[in-house]
C-alpha positions in Angstrom: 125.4 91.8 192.3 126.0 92.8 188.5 123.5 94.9 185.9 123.3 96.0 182.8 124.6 99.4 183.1 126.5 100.1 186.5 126.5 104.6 186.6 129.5 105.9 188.3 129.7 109.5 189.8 132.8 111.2 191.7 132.3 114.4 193.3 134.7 116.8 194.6 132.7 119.8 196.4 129.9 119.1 193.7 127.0 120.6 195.6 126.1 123.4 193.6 125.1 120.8 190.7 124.7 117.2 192.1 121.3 117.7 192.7 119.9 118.5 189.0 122.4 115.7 187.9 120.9 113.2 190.4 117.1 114.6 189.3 118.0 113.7 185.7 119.7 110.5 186.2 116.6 109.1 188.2 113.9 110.5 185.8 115.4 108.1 183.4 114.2 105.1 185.7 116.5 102.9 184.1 115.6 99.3 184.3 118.7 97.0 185.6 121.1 99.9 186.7 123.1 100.6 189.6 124.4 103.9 190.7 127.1 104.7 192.6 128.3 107.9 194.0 131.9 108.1 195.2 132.5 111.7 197.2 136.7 112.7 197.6 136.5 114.2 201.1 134.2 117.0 200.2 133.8 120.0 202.2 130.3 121.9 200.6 127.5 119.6 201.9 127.8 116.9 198.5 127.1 114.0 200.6 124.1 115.4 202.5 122.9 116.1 198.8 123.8 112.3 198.1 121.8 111.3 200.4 118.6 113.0 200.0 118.9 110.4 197.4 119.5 107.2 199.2 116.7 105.6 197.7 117.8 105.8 194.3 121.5 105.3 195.1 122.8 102.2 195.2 125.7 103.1 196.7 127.4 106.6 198.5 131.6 105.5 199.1 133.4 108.3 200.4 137.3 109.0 201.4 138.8 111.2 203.7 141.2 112.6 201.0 140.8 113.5 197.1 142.4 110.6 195.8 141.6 111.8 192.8 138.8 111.8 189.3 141.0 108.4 187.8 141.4 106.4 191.2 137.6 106.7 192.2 135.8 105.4 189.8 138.1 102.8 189.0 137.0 101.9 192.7 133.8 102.2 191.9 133.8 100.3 188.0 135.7 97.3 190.4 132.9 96.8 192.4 130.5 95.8 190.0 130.4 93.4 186.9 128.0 95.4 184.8 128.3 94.9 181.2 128.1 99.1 180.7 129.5 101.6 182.7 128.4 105.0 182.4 131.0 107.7 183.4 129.0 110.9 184.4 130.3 113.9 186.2 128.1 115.8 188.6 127.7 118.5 186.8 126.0 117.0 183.8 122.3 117.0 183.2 120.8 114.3 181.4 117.5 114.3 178.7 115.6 111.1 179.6 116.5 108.4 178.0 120.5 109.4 177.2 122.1 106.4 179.8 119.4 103.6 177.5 119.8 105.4 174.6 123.8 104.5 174.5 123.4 101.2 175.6 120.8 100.4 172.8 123.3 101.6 170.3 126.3 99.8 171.5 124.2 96.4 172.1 123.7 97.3 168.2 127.6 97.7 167.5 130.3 94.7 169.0 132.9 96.6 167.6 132.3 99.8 169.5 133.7 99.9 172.8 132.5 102.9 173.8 129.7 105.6 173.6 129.0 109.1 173.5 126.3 111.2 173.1 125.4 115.4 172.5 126.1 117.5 174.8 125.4 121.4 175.2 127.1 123.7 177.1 125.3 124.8 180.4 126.3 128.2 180.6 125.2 130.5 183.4 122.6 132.1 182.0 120.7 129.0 181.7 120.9 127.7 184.7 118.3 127.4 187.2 118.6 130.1 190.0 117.1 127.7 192.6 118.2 124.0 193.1 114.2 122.6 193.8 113.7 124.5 190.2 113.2 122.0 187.4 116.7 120.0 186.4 117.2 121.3 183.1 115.9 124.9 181.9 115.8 126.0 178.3 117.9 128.0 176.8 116.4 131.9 175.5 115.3 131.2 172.3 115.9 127.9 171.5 119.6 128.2 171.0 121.9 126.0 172.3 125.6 125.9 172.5 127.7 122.4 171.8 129.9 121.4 174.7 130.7 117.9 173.0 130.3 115.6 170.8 133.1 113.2 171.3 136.8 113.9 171.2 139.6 114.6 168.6 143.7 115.0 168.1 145.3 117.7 166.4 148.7 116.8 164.9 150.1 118.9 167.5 148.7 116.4 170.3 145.9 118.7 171.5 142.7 117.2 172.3 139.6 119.5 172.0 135.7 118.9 172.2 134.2 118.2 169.2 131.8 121.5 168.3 133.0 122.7 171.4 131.6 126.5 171.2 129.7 126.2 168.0 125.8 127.3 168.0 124.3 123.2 167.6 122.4 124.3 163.7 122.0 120.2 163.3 125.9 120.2 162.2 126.2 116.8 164.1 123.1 115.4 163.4 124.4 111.2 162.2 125.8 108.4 164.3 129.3 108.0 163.5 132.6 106.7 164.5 134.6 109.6 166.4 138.2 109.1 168.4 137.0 108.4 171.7 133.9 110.0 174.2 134.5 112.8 176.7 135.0 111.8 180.5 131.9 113.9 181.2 129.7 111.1 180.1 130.8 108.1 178.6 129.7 104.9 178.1 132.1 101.4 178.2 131.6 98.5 176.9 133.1 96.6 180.3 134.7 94.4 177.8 136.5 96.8 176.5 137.7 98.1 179.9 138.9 94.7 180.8 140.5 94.8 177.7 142.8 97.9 177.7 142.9 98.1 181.4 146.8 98.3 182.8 147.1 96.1 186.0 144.3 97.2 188.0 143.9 100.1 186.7 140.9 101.4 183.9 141.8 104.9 184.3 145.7 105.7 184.8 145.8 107.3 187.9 148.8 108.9 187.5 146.8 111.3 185.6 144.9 112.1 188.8 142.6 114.0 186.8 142.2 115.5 183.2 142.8 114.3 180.1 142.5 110.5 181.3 139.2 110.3 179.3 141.9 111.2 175.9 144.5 108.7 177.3 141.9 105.5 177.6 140.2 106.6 174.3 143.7 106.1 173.0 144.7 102.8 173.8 140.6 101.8 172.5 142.3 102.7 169.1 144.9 101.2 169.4 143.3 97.6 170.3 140.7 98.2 167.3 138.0 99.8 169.7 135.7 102.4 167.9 134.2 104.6 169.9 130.4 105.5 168.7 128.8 109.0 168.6 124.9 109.0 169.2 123.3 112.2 168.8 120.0 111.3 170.1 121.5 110.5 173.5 121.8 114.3 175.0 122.4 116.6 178.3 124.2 119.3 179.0 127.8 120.3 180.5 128.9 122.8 182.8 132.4 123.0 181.5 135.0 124.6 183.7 137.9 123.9 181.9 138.4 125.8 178.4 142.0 127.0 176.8 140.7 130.4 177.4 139.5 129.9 181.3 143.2 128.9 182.3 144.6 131.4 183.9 141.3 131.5 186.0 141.0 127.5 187.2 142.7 126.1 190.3 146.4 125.6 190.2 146.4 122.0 190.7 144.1 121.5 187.6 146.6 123.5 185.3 149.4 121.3 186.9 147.9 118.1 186.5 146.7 119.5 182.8 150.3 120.4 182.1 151.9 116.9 183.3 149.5 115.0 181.1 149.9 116.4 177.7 153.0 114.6 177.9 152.3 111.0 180.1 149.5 111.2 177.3 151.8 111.1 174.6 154.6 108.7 176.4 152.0 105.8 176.9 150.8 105.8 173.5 152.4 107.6 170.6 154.9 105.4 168.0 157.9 106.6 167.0 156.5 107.0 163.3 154.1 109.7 164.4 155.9 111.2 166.2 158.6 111.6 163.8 155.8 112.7 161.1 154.2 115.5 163.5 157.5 116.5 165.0 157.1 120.6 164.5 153.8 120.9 165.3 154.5 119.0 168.3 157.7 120.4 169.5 156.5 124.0 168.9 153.9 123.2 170.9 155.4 121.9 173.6 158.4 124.9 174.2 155.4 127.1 174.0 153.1 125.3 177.2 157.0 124.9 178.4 158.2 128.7 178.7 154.0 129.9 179.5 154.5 127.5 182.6 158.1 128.9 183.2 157.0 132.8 182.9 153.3 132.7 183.8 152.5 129.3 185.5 155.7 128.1 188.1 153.3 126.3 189.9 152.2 124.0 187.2 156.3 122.9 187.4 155.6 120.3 189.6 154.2 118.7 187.1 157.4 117.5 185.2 158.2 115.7 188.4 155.5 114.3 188.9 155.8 113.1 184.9 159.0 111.5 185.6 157.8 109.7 188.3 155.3 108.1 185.8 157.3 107.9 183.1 158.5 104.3 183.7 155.7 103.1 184.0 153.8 105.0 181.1 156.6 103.9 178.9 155.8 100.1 180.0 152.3 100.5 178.9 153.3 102.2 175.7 155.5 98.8 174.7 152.7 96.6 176.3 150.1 98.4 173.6 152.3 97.9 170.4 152.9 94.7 171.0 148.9 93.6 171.3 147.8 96.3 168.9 145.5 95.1 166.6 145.5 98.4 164.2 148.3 100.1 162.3 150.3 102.8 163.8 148.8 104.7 160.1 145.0 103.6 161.7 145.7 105.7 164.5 147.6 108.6 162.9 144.6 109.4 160.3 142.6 110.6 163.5 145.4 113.6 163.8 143.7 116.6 162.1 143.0 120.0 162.7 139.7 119.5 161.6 137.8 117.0 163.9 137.5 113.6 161.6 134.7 111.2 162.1 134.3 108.0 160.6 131.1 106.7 159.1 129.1 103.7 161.0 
């Protein structure tokens, strides 16, 4: 059975936040939505948690190995015919209204393929000490830190958080046109999904996990997709992965993060800009190359594992310039070291 928004959740040992995520989603009592939860073999009590909330669920799928962030929810966007799909991660709390909010604004827009909203940063000091305390507390004083506010490209193909870090003083405060919407929680246009999908595949899930959210965003632009940022749709994050938090996170994150940066670039970036960025980028890259080599060998792995892909990335790539529908110059004025947005 389709709706209008189908919600998709993954979890991976999520039970320290699923439960405020799950309160918030529900408070929104979102007429015609399904939501699904699909659990990769954890091990911390996330599916009991899930099913405390059976009743609002309209689905718990779970497998008995990670199979990774990209694979699951393409399972579970497959399994429905909604016209929206909401990515959300389980450690996102939502203000009411965010999930209705983003589908208002892109029933308003035909050419935006996807949505994002504001979100803060969920930092330990404002979170609640107890999980029956209320889903979202407020931060001391009133001040609030950005986590995101869509996504942009530096000419040296990094990909950052827009205001990620920043005190939120109203400095993103307009709907606007921004490169694509974080995978923490995004709305698709299904048709747009169908659209840039490779085989089977909405995610590429060869990029397991991380920096798939900058990959589909990418081929959006490339098929004339704009990706819409409304501010009055908000939550907050708790963001694990920062630049600065590297040397702290899991070693498969930092390989799978390492092996990306460059499937990301294979399956989407033309020749011209390539050629017009080539220092930024190649400084760049020896740098993450000899960090890996003297401070990271286990992130090594990861080149492998890219030229395993590589083939088939570099399929894509040619399938996406021949059915682009946007200049190769379109795409490159997004590459800034100040985040560009577009006006609606």
């Amino acid at each position: 059975m389709s709706a209008k928004i189908l919600v998709s959740i993954v979890t991976y040992n999520s039970a320290r936040h699923l439960r405020r995520c799950l309160q918030s989603l529900t408070a929104e009592a979102l007429p015609d939505a399904r939501i699904c939860l699909w659990d990769n073999a954890s091990e911390d009590g996330t599916l009991e948690i899930a099913a405390a909330f059976g009743d609002s669920l309209d689905g718990i799928r779970s497998s008995n190995r990670n199979i990774g962030f990209c694979a699951a929810h393409n399972r579970v966007i497959a399994s429905n015919e909604s016209e929206f799909v909401l990515v959300l991660n389980p450690d996102v709390v939502l203000e009411k209204g965010f999930a209705g909010t983003l589908v208002a604004a892109l029933d308003l827009d035909p050419r935006a393929g996807s949505a994002t909203g504001k979100l803060w940063r969920w930092q330990d000091e404002y979170s609640p000490r107890r999980e029956d305390e209320i889903p979202f507390p407020e931060p001391p004083q009133g001040r609030r830190i950005l986590d995101t506010t869509g996504i942009y490209f530096t000419p040296a193909q990094r990909h950052f958080d827009r205001g990620s870090g920043e005190e939120d003083r109203g400095q993103y405060q307009h709907r606007e046109y921004v490169f694509g919407a974080s995978g923490a929680a995004a709305c698709y246009r299904r048709k747009m999904l169908e659209d840039v999908m490779s085989g089977a595949e909405y995610f590429d899930e060869d990029f397991f996990a991380y920096r798939e959210d900058a990959d589909l965003a990418w081929r959006a632009q490339w098929l004339g997709w704009k990706c819409l940022y409304v501010p009055e749709a908000r939550g907050f994050h708790v963001r694990r992965v920062l630049p600065e938090r590297r040397s702290k996170l899991p070693a498969d994150i930092n390989m799978h993060s390492f092996k990306n940066r460059f499937l990301l670039r294979a399956k989407n970036m033309d020749l011209g800009t390539y050629a017009r960025f080539f220092v930024p980028i190649t400084v760049r890259d020896l740098g993450a190359l000899a960090y890996v080599l003297v401070r990271e060998p286990t992130s090594l792995k990861g080149i492998l594992l890219f030229l395993k892909a590589l083939p088939r990335a570099l399929a894509v790539r040619r399938a996406l310039q021949r059915h682009r529908r946007v200049s190769a110059a379109e795409v490159r004025s997004w590459f800034s070291y100040l985040p560009v947005s577009k006006p609606v």
